[in-house]
FISE-516785 format. One record per residue (C-alpha): x, y, z. Coordinates in steps of 0.2 Angstrom, whole numbers, padded with zeros to 4 digits, always signed. Example, Ala and Ser with C-alpha at 12.3 -4.5 7.8 and 13.67 -1.06 7.14 Angstrom:
+0062-0022+0039
+0068-0005+0036
REM end
This chain:
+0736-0620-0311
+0721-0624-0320
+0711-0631-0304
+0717-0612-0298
+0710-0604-0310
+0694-0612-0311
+0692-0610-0290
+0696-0593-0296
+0677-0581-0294
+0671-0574-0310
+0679-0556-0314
+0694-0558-0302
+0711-0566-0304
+0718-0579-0292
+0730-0571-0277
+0748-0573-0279
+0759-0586-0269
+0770-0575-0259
+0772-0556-0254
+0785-0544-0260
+0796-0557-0266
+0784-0567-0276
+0779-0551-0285
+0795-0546-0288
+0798-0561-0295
+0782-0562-0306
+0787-0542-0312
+0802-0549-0318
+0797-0563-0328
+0783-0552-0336
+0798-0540-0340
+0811-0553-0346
+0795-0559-0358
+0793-0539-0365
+0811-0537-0368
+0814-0554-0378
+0797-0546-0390
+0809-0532-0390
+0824-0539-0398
+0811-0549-0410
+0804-0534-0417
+0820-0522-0418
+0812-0509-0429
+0802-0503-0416
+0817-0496-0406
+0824-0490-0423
+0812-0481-0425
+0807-0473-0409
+0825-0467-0411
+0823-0456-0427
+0810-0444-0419
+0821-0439-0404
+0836-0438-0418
+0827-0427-0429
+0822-0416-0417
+0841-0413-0408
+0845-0410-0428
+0831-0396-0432
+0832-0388-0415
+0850-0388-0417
+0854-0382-0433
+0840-0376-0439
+0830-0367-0426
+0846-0363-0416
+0853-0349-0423
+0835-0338-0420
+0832-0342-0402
+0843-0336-0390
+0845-0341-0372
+0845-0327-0358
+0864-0323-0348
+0873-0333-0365
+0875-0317-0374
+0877-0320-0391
+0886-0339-0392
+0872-0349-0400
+0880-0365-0397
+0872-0363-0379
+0856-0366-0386
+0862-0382-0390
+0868-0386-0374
+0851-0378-0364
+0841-0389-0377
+0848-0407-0376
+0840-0408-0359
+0822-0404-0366
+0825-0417-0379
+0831-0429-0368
+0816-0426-0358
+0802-0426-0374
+0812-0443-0377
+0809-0453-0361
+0790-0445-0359
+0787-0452-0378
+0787-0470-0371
+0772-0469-0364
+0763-0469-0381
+0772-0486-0383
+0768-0493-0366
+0746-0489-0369
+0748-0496-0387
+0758-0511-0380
+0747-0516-0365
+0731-0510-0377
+0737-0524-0391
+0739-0537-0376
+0721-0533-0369
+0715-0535-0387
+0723-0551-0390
+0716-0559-0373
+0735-0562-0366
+0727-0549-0353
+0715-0561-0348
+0727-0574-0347
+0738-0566-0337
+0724-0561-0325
+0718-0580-0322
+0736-0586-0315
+0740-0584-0297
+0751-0569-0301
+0754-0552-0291
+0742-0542-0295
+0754-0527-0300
+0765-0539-0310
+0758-0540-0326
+0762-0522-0328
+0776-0519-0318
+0785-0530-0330
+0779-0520-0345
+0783-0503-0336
+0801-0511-0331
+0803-0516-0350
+0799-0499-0357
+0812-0491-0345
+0826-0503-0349
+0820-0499-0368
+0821-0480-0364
+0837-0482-0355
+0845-0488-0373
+0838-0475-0381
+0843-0461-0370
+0862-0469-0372
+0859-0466-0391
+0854-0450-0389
+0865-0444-0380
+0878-0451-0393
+0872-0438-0406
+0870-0424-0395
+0888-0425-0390
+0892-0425-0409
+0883-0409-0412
+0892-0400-0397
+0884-0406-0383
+0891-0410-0366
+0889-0412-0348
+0901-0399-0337
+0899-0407-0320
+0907-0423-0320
+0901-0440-0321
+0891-0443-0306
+0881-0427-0308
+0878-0432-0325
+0871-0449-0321
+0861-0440-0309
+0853-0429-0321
+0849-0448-0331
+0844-0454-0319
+0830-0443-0316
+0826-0441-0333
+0822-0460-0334
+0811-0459-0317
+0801-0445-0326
+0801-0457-0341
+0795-0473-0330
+0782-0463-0322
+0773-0457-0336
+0773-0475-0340
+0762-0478-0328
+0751-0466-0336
+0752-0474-0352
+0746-0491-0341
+0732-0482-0337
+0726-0477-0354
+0731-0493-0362
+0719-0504-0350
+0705-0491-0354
+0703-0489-0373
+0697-0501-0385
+0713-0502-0398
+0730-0499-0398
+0728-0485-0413
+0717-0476-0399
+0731-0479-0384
+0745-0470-0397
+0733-0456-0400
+0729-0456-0382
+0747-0457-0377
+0751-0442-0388
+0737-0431-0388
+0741-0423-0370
+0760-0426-0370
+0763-0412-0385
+0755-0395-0375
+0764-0403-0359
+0781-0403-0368
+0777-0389-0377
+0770-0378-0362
+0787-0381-0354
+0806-0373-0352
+0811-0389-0364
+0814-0378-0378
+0814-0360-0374
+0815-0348-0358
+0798-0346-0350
+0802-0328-0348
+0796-0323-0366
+0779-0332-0364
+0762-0325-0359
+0757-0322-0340
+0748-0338-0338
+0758-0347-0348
+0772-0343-0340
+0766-0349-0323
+0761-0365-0331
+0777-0368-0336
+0786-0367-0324
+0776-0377-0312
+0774-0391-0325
+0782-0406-0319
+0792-0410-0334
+0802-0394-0333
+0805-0397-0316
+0813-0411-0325
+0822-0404-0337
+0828-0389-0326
+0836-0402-0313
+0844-0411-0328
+0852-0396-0336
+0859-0390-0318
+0867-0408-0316
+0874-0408-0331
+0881-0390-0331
+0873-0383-0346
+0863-0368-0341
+0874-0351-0345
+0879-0340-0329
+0869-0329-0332
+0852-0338-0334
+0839-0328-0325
+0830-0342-0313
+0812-0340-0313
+0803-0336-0293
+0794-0351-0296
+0795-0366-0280
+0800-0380-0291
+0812-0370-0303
+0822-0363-0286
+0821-0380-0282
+0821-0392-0299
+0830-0408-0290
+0817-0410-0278
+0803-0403-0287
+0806-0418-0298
+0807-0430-0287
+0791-0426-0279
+0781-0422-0296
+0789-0441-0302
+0785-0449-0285
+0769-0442-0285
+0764-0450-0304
+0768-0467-0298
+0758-0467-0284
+0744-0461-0290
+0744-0470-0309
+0752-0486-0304
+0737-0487-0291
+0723-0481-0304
+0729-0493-0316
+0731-0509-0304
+0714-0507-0300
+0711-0503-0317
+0719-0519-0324
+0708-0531-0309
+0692-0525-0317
+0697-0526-0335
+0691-0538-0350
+0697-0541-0367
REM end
């Protein structure tokens, strides 16, 4: 391995053995190392589950009762039920401050460079850690949805329409991921990642249908909205699960008429592109 690594040019990593299998292989191993840190440090996924509780809390009891959600007349436990799907979303979207801060604190400690000089996929290294965010999500989404059933949420449309919802919620969640990558490989220090991370995650949560109707909001706005993939998101998932009120007004906009395969594409589309940038990314970068 280490006659490899020498042979290896300055700047570049040595190729991997094999093709799909062999990087399959390596992303798993990279992912089974970042899950194992997990379990060693348990407070990290303690507490990247009090901000997502908090907020089902305050939106729920405390916000709830002042914001009303169009065709539910006047029963505010539908707010509770057109909300959880927006908090699910903000929760799975978060990760991505934890996935730059993580690979940030790796390319800071050198492990990055370590990784790079072993005759590994190219893709592997982050892969894994994108694989071990989502399973660390997954967990979290489980907990969350916990509470929410115990403040009056529920999902009206079955089981299997309700793990489809889930289930694009966490492809949301890993494809932001990717975008998390990206900014971890190109900042100096995990405190700049998290800020990074975080920064341009709040207006795109915030500019959404996550936690209000985008009716009430200005014209721009509005369109922004509504053609903002995380709503597209968050509109499939409270479709699948059966919690939008019969008389919700559906905005004219393509990937609201069509949420399911809006998000698809808009989730598709993230990977692609960030999962490229940050491979290439990860082949030119040094501690």
């Amino acid at each position: 391995m280490s006659a490899t690594a020498q042979a290896a040019p300055a700047g570049t990593a040595p190729k991997g053995r094999g093709g799909i299998v062999q990087s399959v292989t390596d992303s798993l191993v990279i992912a089974k190392r970042n899950l194992i840190r997990m379990v060693r440090i348990p407070e990290v996924v303690i507490f990247g589950l009090i901000q997502p509780i908090m907020f089902v809390v305050l939106f729920s009891y405390v916000f709830g009762g002042s914001i009303k959600v169009p065709g539910s007349g006047t029963d505010a436990a539908s707010y509770r039920e057109f909300l959880m799907a927006g908090i699910f979303a903000q929760t799975v979207t978060f990760a991505t401050a934890g996935a730059g801060a993580g690979i940030a604190e790796d390319m800071h400690k050198g492990l990055i460079d370590r990784f790079r000089s072993l005759p590994m996929a190219r893709g592997a290294v982050l892969t894994g850690r994108t694989l071990a965010d989502l399973v660390q999500t997954a967990l979290t989404l489980v907990v969350l949805a916990v509470v929410a059933a115990l403040v009056g949420w529920s999902a009206h449309d079955g089981i299997p329409k309700a793990l489809a919802g889930f289930g694009l919620l966490l492809l949301l969640g890993y494809a932001f991921t990717w975008i998390g990558a990206l900014i971890g490989l190109s900042v100096r220090t995990p405190e700049a990642a998290t800020s990074g991370g975080l920064v341009w995650l709040f207006p795109l949560t915030f500019i959404s249908v996550a936690f209000v109707p985008s009716q009430n909001m200005p014209g721009f706005l509005q369109h922004l909205a509504e053609w903002n993939p995380f709503s597209a998101t968050v509109v499939a998932a409270r479709e699948l699960f059966g919690n939008l009120p019969p008389g919700y007004p559906v905005p004219d906009a393509w990937p609201m008429q069509h949420p399911v395969w809006a998000s698809l594409i808009w989730s598709a589309a993230i990977i692609a592109v960030f999962r490229t940038l940050a491979v290439r990314r990860y082949r030119n970068a040094t501690a």
